[in-house]
Residue, then its C-alpha position, 0 to 999 in steps of 0.5 A: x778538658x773536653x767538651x764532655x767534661x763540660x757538659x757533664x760538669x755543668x750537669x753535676x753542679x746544677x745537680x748538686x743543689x738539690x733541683x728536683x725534676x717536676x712531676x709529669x702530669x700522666x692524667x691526660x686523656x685516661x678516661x675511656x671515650x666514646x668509640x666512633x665506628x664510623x670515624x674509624x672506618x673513614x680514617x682506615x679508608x683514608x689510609x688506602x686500607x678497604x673496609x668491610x663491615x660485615x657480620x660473616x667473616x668467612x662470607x666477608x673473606x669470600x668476596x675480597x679473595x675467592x680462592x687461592x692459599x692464605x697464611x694463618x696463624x696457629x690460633x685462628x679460628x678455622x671457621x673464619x675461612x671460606x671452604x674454597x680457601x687453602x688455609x696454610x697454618x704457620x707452624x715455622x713456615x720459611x719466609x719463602x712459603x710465607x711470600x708465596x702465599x695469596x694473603x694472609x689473614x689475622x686476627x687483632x688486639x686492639x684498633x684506634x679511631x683517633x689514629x686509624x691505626x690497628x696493632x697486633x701483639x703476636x696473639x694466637x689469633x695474630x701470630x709472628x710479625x712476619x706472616x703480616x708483612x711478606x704477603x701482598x695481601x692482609x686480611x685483618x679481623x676486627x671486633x667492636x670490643x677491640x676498637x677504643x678511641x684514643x691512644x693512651x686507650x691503646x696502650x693500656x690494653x696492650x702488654x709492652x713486653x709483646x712484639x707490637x705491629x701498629x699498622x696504620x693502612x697499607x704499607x707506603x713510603x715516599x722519596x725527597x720528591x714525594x713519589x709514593x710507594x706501596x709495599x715496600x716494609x709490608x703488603x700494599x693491600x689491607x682489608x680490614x673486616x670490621x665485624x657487627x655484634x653479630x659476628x663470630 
C-alpha cells in the first residue's frame, strides 16, 4: 500500500461518519466604506507610481509626455489626448509596434486605497494586457466613482471571467540579495491621473 493510499483512505474514514465542513463566514468586510483619495494617492506614490490630479486629462497627459507616439486602445476617448500626441489605436498591433511606442494610455475599472492597487478588465477603454505591459510608460486614467476602499469592494465590481491586471505601481522585482529592478514584467514608469469631478 502506497503512501497515497494512506492518506486517501484516512480521508474516506473521517469522511464516512458524516463530518460536515463549517460554514465560511463571507461577511467580512462587505459593507461599502468611505474612499480616502488622499490614502489613495500616498499609497500610489509609495508604490513609485507619480500621481497627478487633475481636471483635463489631455492637459494632465501634456505635462507628463509633450510629443511622441502613444498605444491606445480601441474605446479611448480620443479627446483625452493632447493634439501633439500621435495616437496609435490598437487594432492587432504586433508586440514590436507596441514596444516601440513612447507610452501607452488606458483607462481603468476600479482602484483600492486600502492596497494602492489599480486593475483593468480588458474594457474598451483599457484594452489587451499587452498594451499595458511592453511600453516603458503607463499612462493611467482614474475617475472617483471607480475608486472604493477595500478589496472585497474591488472584486464585487469586477466580472471574474474578464482578463484582470492588478497593478500596484511600476513594474519591480527583487533577487535573494534584495537588488531591486524596474520593468522587467511590465513599464518601469506609471502615471496615474487621478481626475476631480470635474473631469471628462
Amino acid at each position: 500500500m502506497s503512501a497515497k493510499d494512506v492518506i486517501l483512505g484516512r480521508v474516506r474514514a473521517a469522511l464516512a461518519s458524516g463530518v460536515e465542513a463549517p460554514v465560511v463566514p463571507r461577511d467580512y468586510r462587505r459593507g461599502e466604506a468611505k474612499v480616502d483619495l488622499d490614502l489613495l494617492v500616498e499609497r500610489l506614490t509609495d508604490y513609485k507610481a507619480v500621481v497627478h490630479r487633475a481636471s483635463s486629462v489631455s492637459l494632465a497627459i501634456s505635462d507628463i509626455l509633450p510629443r511622441g507616439a502613444v498605444v491606445v486602445p480601441p474605446g479611448l476617448p480620443m479627446a483625452w489626448l493632447p493634439p501633439d500626441l500621435e495616437a496609435i489605436v490598437d487594432e492587432g498591433l504586433v508586440p514590436a509596434q507596441i514596444a516601440a511606442a513612447d507610452g501607452v494610455v488606458t483607462g481603468a475599472a476600479v482602484a483600492v486605497v486600502e492596497t494602492g492597487t489599480i486593475v483593468l478588465d480588458g474594457s474598451p477603454d483599457q484594452g489587451r494586457r499587452i498594451i499595458s505591459l511592453l511600453p516603458d510608460l503607463h499612462i493611467c486614467v482614474l475617475r472617483p466613482a471607480q475608486v472604493v476602499a477595500s478589496v472585497p469592494e474591488a472584486v464585487a465590481r469586477l466580472d471574474p471571467t474578464r482578463p484582470l491586471t492588478w497593478i500596484s505601481g511600476p513594474s519591480a522585482t527583487s533577487d535573494i540579495e534584495l537588488n531591486r529592478v524596474e520593468g522587467v514584467h511590465g513599464p518601469r514608469n506609471l502615471h496615474v491621473i487621478l481626475l476631480g469631478e470635474a473631469g471628462p
